[in-house]
C-alpha positions in Angstrom: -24.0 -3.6 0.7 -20.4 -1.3 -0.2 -21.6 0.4 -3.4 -18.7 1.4 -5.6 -18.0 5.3 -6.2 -18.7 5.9 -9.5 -15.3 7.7 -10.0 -13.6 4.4 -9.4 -11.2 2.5 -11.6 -9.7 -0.9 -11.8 -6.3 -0.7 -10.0 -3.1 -1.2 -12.8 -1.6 -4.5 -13.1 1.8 -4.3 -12.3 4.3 -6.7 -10.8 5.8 -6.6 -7.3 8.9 -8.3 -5.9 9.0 -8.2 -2.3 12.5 -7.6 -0.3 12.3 -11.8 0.0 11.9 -12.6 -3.8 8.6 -13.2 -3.4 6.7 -12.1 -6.5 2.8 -11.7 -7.0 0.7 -9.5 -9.3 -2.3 -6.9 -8.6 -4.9 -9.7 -9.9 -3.5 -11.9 -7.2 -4.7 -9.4 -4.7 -8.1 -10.1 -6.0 -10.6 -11.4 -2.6 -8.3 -9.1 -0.4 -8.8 -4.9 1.0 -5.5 -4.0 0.1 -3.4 -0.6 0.8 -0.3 0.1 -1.9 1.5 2.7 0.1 4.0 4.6 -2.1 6.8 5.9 0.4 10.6 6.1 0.9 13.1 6.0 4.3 13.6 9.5 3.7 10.1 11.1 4.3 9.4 11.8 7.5 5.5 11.7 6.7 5.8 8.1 5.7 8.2 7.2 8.7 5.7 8.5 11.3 2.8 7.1 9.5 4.4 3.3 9.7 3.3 2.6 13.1 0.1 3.2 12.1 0.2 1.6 9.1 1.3 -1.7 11.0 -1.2 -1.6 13.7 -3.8 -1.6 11.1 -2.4 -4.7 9.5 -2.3 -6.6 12.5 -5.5 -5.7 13.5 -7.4 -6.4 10.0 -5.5 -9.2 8.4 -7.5 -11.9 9.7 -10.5 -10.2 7.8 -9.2 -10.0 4.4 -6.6 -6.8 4.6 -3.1 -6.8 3.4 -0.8 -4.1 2.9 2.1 -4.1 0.4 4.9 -0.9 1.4 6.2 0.2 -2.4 9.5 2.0 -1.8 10.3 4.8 -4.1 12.9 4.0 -6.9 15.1 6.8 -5.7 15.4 4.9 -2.2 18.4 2.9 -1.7 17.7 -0.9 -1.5 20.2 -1.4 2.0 17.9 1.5 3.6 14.5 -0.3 2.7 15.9 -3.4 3.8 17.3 -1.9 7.2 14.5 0.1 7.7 12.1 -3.0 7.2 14.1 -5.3 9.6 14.9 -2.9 12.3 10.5 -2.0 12.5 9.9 -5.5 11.5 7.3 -4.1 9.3 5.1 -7.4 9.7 3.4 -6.8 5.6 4.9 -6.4 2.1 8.2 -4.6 1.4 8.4 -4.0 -2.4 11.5 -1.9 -3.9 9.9 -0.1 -7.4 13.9 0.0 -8.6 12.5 1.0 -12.3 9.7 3.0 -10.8 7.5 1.2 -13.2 4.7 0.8 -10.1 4.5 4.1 -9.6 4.3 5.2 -13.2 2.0 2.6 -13.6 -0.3 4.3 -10.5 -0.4 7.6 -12.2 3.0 8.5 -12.1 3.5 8.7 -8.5 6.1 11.3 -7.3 4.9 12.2 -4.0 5.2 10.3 -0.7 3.5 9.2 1.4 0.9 8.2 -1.5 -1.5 5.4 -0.8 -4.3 3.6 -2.6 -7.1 1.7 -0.9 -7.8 -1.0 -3.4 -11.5 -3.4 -3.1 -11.9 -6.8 -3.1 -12.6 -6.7 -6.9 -9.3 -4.9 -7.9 -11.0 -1.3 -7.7 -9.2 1.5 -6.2 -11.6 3.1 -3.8 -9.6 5.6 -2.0 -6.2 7.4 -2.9 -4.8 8.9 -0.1 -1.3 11.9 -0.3 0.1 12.6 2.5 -1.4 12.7 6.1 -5.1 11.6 6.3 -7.5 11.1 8.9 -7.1 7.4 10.6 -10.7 6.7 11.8 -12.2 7.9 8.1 -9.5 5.5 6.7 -11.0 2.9 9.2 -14.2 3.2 8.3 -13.9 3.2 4.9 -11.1 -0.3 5.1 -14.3 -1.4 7.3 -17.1 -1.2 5.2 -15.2 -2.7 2.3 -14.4 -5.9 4.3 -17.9 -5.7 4.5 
């Protein structure tokens, strides 16, 4: 059975408006593994991490995964959106344009910053930076249980 660290805490709830209009809350996350990703076009980190990141969307959606891409307030909207259609980044695009998401995350300044986030709306992991992919595996595993 996945055993919650004690250190954990519920994940904020904040709004997000994806680059379609589509707009959904933290709570309806709730029954999903989710990764909030905190990143911009301009850091080279997060641009060589994306491949990654979308392999291991395709690969785990079916079991309950999602990932939602936050782009830094600082980040121009027509690079997010180029940068999203020319990868064809296959999960979430969200554009924080007040930066209220990443204030709301602890004040998030650095990218890439990411948050593994349970099934019950706990945030199991935070992740800054580069990380190690099969720990990050095994950790999105054993939460899908």
């Amino acid at each position: 059975m996945w055993q919650l660290p004690s250190d954990a805490q519920t994940a904020p709830e904040v709004q997000f408006t994806t680059l379609d209009g589509e707009q959904f809350t933290t709570q309806d996350l709730r029954g999903k593994v989710v990764l909030v990703k905190f990143w911009a076009t301009s850091c080279t980190t997060c641009i060589a991490q994306m491949p990654g990141n979308i392999e291991n969307y395709n690969n785990l959606k079916d079991r309950g995964y999602d990932t939602i891409a936050v782009a830094m307030q600082y980040d121009p909207p027509n690079y997010v959106k180029n940068f999203a259609e020319s990868r064809e980044l296959p999960f979430k695009v969200v554009i924080d344009s007040t930066g209220d998401i990443a204030r709301e995350f602890g004040d998030v300044r650095l990218t890439p910053t990411a948050f593994l986030i349970d099934k019950q709306g706990n945030i199991i992991r935070r992740y800054l930076g580069n990380y190690d992919k099969e720990a990050f595996l095994a950790t999105v595993n054993k939460a899908l249980g």
